[in-house]
C-alpha positions in Angstrom: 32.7 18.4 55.8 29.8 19.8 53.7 31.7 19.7 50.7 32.2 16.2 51.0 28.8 15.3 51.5 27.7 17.8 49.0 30.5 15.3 46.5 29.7 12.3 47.5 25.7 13.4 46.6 27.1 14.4 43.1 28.5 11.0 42.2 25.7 9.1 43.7 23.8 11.2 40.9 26.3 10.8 38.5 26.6 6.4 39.4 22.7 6.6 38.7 22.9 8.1 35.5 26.2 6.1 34.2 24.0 2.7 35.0 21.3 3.7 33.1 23.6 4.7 30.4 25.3 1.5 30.2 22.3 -0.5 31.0 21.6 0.8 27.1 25.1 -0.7 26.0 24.4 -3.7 28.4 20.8 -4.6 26.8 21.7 -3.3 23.0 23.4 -5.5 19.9 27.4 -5.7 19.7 27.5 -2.9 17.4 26.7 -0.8 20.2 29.0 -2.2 22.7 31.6 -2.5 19.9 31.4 1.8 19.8 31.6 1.8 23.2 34.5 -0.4 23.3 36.4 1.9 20.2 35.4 5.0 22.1 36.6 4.1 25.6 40.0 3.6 27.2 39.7 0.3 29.3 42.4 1.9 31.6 40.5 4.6 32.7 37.6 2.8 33.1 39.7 -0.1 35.4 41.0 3.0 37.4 37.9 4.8 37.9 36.1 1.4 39.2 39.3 0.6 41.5 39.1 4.2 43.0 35.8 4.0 43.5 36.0 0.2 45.4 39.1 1.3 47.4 37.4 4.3 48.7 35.5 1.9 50.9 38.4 1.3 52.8 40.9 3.9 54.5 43.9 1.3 54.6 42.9 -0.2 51.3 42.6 3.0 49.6 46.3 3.8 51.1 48.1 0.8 49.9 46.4 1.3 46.6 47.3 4.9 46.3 51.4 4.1 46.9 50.7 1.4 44.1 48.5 2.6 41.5 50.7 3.9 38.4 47.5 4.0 36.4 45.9 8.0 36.1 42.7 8.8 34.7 44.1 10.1 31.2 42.6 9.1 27.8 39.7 11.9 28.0 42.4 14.4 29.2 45.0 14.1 26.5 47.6 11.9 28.1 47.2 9.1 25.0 
């Protein structure tokens, strides 16, 4: 399983740098958060923070798989 490790080592990099990221938005004006807001699909970012909480939990995770219509999309064309 060291490709899982070595993936679950990338995201805990990539969850450090995407809070100090929005930390930015979090701490800036509403312009800023209003460009965020134009720029990002709320559905992707739901489904991204759903995946990542189910993945906590094997018979969570499952029951959200066989329910979760939502995909990742908006930065991959499907809008």
């Amino acid at each position: 399983m060291a490709e899982a490790r070595e993936r679950a080592e990338k995201i805990m990099h990539l969850l450090i740098l995407l809070e100090s990221e929005l930390g930015w938005f979090r701490d800036g004006d509403d312009s800023a958060r209003q460009i965020f807001r134009d720029k990002l699909d709320p559905y992707d970012i739901g489904y991204i923070a759903s995946l990542m909480m189910m993945l906590d939990n094997e018979d969570k995770f499952q029951r959200w798989l066989a329910l979760t219509t939502n995909r990742f999309q908006y930065f991959r064309g499907g809008k």
